[in-house]
matplotlib code that plots the C-alpha trace (Angstrom):
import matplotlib.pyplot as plt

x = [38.5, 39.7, 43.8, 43.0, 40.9, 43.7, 46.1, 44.4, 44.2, 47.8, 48.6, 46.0, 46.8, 50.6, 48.9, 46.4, 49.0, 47.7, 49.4, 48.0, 48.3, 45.5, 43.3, 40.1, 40.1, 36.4, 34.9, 35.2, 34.5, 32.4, 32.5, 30.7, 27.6, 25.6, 24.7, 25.0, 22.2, 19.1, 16.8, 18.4, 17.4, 13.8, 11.7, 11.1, 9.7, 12.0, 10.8, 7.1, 7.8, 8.2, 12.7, 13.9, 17.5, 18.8, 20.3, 19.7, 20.3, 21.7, 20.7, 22.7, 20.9, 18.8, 18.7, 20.4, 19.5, 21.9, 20.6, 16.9, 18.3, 20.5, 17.3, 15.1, 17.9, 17.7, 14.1, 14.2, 16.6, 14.9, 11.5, 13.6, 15.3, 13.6, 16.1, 15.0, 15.8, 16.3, 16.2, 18.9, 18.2, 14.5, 15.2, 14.3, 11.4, 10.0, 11.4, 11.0, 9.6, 12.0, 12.8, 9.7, 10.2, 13.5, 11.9, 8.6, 9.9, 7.0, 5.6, 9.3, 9.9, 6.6, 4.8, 5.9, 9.4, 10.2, 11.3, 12.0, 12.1, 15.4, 15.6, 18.8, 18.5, 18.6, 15.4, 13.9, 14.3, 13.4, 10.3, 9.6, 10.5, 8.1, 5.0, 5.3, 5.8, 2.8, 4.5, 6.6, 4.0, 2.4, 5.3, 5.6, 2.6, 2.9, 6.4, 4.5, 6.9, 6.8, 8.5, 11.2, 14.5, 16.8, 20.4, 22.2, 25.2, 26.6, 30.4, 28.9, 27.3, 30.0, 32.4, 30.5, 31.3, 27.6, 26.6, 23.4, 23.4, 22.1, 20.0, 19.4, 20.7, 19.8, 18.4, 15.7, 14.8, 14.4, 11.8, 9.8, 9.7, 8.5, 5.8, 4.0, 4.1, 2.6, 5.0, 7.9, 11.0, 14.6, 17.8, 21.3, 24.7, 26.1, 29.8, 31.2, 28.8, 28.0, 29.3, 27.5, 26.0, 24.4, 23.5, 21.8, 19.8, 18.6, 17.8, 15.6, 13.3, 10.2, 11.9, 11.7, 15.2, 18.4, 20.8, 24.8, 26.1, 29.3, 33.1, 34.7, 32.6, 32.2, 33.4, 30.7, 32.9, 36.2, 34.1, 32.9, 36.3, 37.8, 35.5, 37.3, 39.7, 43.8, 44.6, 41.1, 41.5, 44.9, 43.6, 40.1, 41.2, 41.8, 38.1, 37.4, 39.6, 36.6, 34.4, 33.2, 33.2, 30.5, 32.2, 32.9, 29.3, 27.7, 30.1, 28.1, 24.4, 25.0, 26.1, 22.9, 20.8, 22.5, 21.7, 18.0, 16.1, 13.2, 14.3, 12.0, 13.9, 14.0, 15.5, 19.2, 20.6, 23.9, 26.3, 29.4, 32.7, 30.2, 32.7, 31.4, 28.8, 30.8, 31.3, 27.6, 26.8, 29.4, 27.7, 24.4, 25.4, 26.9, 24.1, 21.8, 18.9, 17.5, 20.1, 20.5, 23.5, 23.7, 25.7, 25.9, 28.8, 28.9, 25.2, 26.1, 29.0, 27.0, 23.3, 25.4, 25.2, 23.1, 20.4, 21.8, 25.2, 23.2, 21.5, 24.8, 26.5, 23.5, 23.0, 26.3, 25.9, 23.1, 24.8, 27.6, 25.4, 23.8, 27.3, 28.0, 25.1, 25.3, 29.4, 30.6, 30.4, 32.3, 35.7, 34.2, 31.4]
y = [-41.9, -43.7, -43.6, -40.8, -38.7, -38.7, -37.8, -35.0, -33.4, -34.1, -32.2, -29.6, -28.9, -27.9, -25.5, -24.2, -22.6, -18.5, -15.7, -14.1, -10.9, -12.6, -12.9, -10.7, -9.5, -8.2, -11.1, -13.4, -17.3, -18.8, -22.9, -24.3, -22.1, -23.2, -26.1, -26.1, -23.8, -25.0, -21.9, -19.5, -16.4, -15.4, -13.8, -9.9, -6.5, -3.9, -0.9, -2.0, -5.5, -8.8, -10.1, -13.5, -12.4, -8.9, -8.4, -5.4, -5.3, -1.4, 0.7, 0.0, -0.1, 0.5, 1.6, -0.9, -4.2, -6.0, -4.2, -6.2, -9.2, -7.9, -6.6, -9.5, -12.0, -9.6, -9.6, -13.5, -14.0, -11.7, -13.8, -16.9, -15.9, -12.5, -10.2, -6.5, -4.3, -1.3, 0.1, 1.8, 5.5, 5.9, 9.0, 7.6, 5.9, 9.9, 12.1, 9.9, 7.2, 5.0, 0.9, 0.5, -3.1, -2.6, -1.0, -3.4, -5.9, -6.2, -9.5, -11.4, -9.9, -10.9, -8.7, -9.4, -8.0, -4.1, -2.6, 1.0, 3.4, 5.8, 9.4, 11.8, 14.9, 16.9, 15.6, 15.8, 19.7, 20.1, 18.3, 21.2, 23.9, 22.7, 21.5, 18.1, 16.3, 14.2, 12.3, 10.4, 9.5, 8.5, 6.7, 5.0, 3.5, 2.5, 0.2, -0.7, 0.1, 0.9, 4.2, 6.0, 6.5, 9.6, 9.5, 12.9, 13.1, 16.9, 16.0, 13.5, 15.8, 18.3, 16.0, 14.6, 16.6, 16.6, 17.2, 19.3, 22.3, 21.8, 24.8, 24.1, 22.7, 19.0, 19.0, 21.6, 19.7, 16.6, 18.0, 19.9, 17.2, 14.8, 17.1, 16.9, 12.7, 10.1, 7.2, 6.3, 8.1, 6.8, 8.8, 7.7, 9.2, 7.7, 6.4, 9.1, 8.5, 11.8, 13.6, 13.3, 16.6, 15.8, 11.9, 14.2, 16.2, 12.7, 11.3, 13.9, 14.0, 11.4, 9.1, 5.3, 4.8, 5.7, 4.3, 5.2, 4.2, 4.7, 5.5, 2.3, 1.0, 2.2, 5.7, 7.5, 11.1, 9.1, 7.2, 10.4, 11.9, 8.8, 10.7, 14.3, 14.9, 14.4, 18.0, 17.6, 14.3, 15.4, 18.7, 16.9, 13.4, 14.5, 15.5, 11.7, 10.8, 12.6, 10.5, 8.9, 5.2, 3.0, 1.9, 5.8, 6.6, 3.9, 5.4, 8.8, 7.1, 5.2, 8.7, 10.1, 7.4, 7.7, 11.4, 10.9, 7.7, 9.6, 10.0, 9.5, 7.2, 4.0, 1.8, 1.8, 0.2, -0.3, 0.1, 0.9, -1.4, -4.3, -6.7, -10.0, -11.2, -10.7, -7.1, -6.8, -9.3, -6.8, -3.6, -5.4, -6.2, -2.6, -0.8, 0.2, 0.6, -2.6, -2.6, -4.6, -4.5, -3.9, -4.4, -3.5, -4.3, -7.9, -9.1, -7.1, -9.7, -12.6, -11.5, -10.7, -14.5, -17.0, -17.3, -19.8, -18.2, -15.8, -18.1, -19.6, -16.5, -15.6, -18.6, -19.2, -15.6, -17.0, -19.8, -17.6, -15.5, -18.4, -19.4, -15.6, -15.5, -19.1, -18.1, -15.1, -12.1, -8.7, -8.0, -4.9, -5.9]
z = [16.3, 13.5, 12.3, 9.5, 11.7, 14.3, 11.8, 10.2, 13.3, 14.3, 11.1, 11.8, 15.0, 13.8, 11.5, 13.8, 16.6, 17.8, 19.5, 22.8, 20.6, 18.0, 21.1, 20.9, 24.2, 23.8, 25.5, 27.9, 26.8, 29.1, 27.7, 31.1, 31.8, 28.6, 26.5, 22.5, 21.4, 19.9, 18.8, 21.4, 19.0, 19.7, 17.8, 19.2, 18.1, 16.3, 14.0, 14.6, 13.3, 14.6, 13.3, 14.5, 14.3, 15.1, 11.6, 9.8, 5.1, 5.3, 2.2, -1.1, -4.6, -7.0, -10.9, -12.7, -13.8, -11.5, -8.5, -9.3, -8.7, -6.0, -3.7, -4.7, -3.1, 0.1, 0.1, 0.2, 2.3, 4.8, 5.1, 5.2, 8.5, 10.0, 9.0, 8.4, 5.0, 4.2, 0.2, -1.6, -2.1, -3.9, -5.7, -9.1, -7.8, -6.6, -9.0, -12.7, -11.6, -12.6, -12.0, -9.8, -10.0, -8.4, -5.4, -5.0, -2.7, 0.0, -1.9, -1.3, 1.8, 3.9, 5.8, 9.5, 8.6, 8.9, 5.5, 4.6, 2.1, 1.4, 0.5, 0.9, 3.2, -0.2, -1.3, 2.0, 1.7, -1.6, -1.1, 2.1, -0.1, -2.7, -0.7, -2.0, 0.7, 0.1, -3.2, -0.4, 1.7, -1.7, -2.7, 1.2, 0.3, -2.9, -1.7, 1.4, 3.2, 6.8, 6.7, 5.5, 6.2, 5.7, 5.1, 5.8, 3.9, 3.7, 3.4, 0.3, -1.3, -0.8, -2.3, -4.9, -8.5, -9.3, -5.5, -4.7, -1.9, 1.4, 2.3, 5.8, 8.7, 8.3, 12.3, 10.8, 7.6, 9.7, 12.7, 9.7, 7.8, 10.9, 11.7, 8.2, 7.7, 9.5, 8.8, 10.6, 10.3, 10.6, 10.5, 9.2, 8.3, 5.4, 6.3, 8.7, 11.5, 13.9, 17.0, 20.4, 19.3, 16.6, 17.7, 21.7, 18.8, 16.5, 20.1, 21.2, 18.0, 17.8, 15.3, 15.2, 15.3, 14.6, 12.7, 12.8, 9.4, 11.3, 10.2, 9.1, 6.5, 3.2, 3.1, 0.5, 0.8, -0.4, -2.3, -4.4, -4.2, -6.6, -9.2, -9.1, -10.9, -8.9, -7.9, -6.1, -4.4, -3.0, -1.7, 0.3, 0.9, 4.8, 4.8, 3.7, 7.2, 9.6, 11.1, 14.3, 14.5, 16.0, 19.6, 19.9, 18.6, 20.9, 24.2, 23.4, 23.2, 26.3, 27.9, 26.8, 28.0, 31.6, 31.9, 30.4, 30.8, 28.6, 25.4, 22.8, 20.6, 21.9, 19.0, 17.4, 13.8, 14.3, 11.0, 9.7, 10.0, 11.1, 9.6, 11.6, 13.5, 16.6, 16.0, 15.7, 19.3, 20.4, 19.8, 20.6, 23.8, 24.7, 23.9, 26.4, 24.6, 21.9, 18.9, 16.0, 13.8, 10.0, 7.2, 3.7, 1.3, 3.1, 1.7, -1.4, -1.7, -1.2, -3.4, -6.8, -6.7, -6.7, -4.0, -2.1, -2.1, -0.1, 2.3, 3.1, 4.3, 6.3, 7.8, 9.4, 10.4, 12.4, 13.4, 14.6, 16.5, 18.6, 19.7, 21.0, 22.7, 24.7, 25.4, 25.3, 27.6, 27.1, 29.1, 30.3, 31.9]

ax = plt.figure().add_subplot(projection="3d")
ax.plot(x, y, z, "-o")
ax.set_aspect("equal")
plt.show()
């Protein structure tokens, strides 16, 4: 080691002092019982597909110029490395047919990858009520997308100053709707999460997954609440504070799937609060049924830029995730 080397870590060392109380007591490191990694993630099936690492692109955008770029960076970036995708609400894709080229991203993405449509619960029952539930099979196929997810958002849409009616309760909208397509379904909150009630119900339906869009990530009801007007914020904000976060959500899955090995869904997207890789190898490893973890505003962050921005971010993600899985166990194992 030469004299500069040994000095820069002399004077790194003094800067690089931690308390216990810093210590993520989620895991146990485990230094002698592996060697560096070298291709530890495997490729496996999820959502029909074939992902080399168990990294899910949650639904954000779509509409604006911006967002073009935006979902053509995640569409790269998910052939490059395996990662799956999921679109922004299509609602102006069905109802105006608007930015099309904002939605058509089969031809970056690759066909081995899952990818998935987006509509809101609100569209869902419209779509009942007016027997035209064959526009979004048609427009399923026309993104090539392999299914379709829905994202139930009633405290949203409550919220939201321009927010539509839910007719019915959302459980019902989802099994009729289920019974008249022949794609793949997946079901999502959109920043609150959901109750061991409602998650035993999603369970119990023949859906392809679920995913928990879980309290602790962005918060769509306080999100629409910055729009009211002040008397309104102050009087709702505490309905913005109810949720249920993803260790709580996963506690209730894992109950299920110890009183019934049967259940029909076999697949979970973890989301919401997903802050680092280790939160996701975390969840991953907790669940008792194949998970992969998902973020959102995180790749937002990173595709506003440049590509390779983009690539950067993911792939230490990756190379994050490899270390996890050669040395760390959980605590509570």
């Amino acid at each position: 080691m030469s004299a500069d080397k040994k000095k820069a870590h002399i004077d790194l060392a003094l800067q690089s002092q931690t308390l216990r109380e810093t210590r993520d007591t989620r895991f146990n490191y485990e230094p002698l019982l592996s060697a560096h990694p070298q291709g530890i993630l495997k490729p496996f099936p999820f959502l029909g597909k074939t992902m080399r690492v168990p990294i899910w692109i949650s639904s954000m955008t779509g509409g604006t110029e911006a967002s073009m770029l935006i979902n053509r960076n995640l569409a790269r970036v998910c052939n490059e490395f395996g990662l799956g995708m999921g679109l922004g609400s299509c609602r102006t894709l069905l109802e105006d047919n608007l930015y099309p080229e904002h939605f058509l991203l089969r031809k970056y993405l690759g066909d081995e990858v899952p990818f998935y449509a987006n509509l809101g619960i609100v569209q869902i029952g419209k779509s009942l009520a007016n027997n035209t539930v064959d526009r979004i099979s048609e427009m399923v196929d026309r993104l090539e997308a392999d299914g379709l997810i829905i994202h139930v958002n009633p405290l949203q849409e409550w919220l939201q100053p321009e927010g539509e009616v839910i007719l019915q309760k959302p459980i019902d909208i989802i099994k009729e709707f289920i019974e008249q397509v022949n794609f793949p379904v997946i079901v999502k909150e959109v920043g609150q999460g959901m109750g061991p009630e409602s998650l035993r119900q999603l369970m119990s339906l023949p859906l392809e997954a679920v995913e928990f869009a879980a309290f602790g990530g962005t918060n769509f009801a306080s999100l629409e609440l910055q729009r009211s007007n002040q008397q309104i914020r102050q009087m709702l904000e505490p309905l913005s504070l109810i949720g249920n976060d993803a260790d709580v959500m996963l506690g209730s899955l894992n109950k299920l799937v110890h009183e019934n090995k049967k259940l029909p869904v076999k697949q979970i997207i973890i989301s919401g609060g997903i802050k680092t890789f280790l939160d996701g190898y975390y969840f991953i490893r907790k669940s008792q049924v194949p998970a992969i973890y998902g973020q959102a505003s995180m790749f937002l962050k990173y595709a506003r830029e440049d590509y390779e921005t983009l690539r950067e971010f993911t792939l230490n993600q990756i190379r994050g995730l490899e270390i996890a899985f050669a040395y760390l166990t959980l605590t509570e194992d």
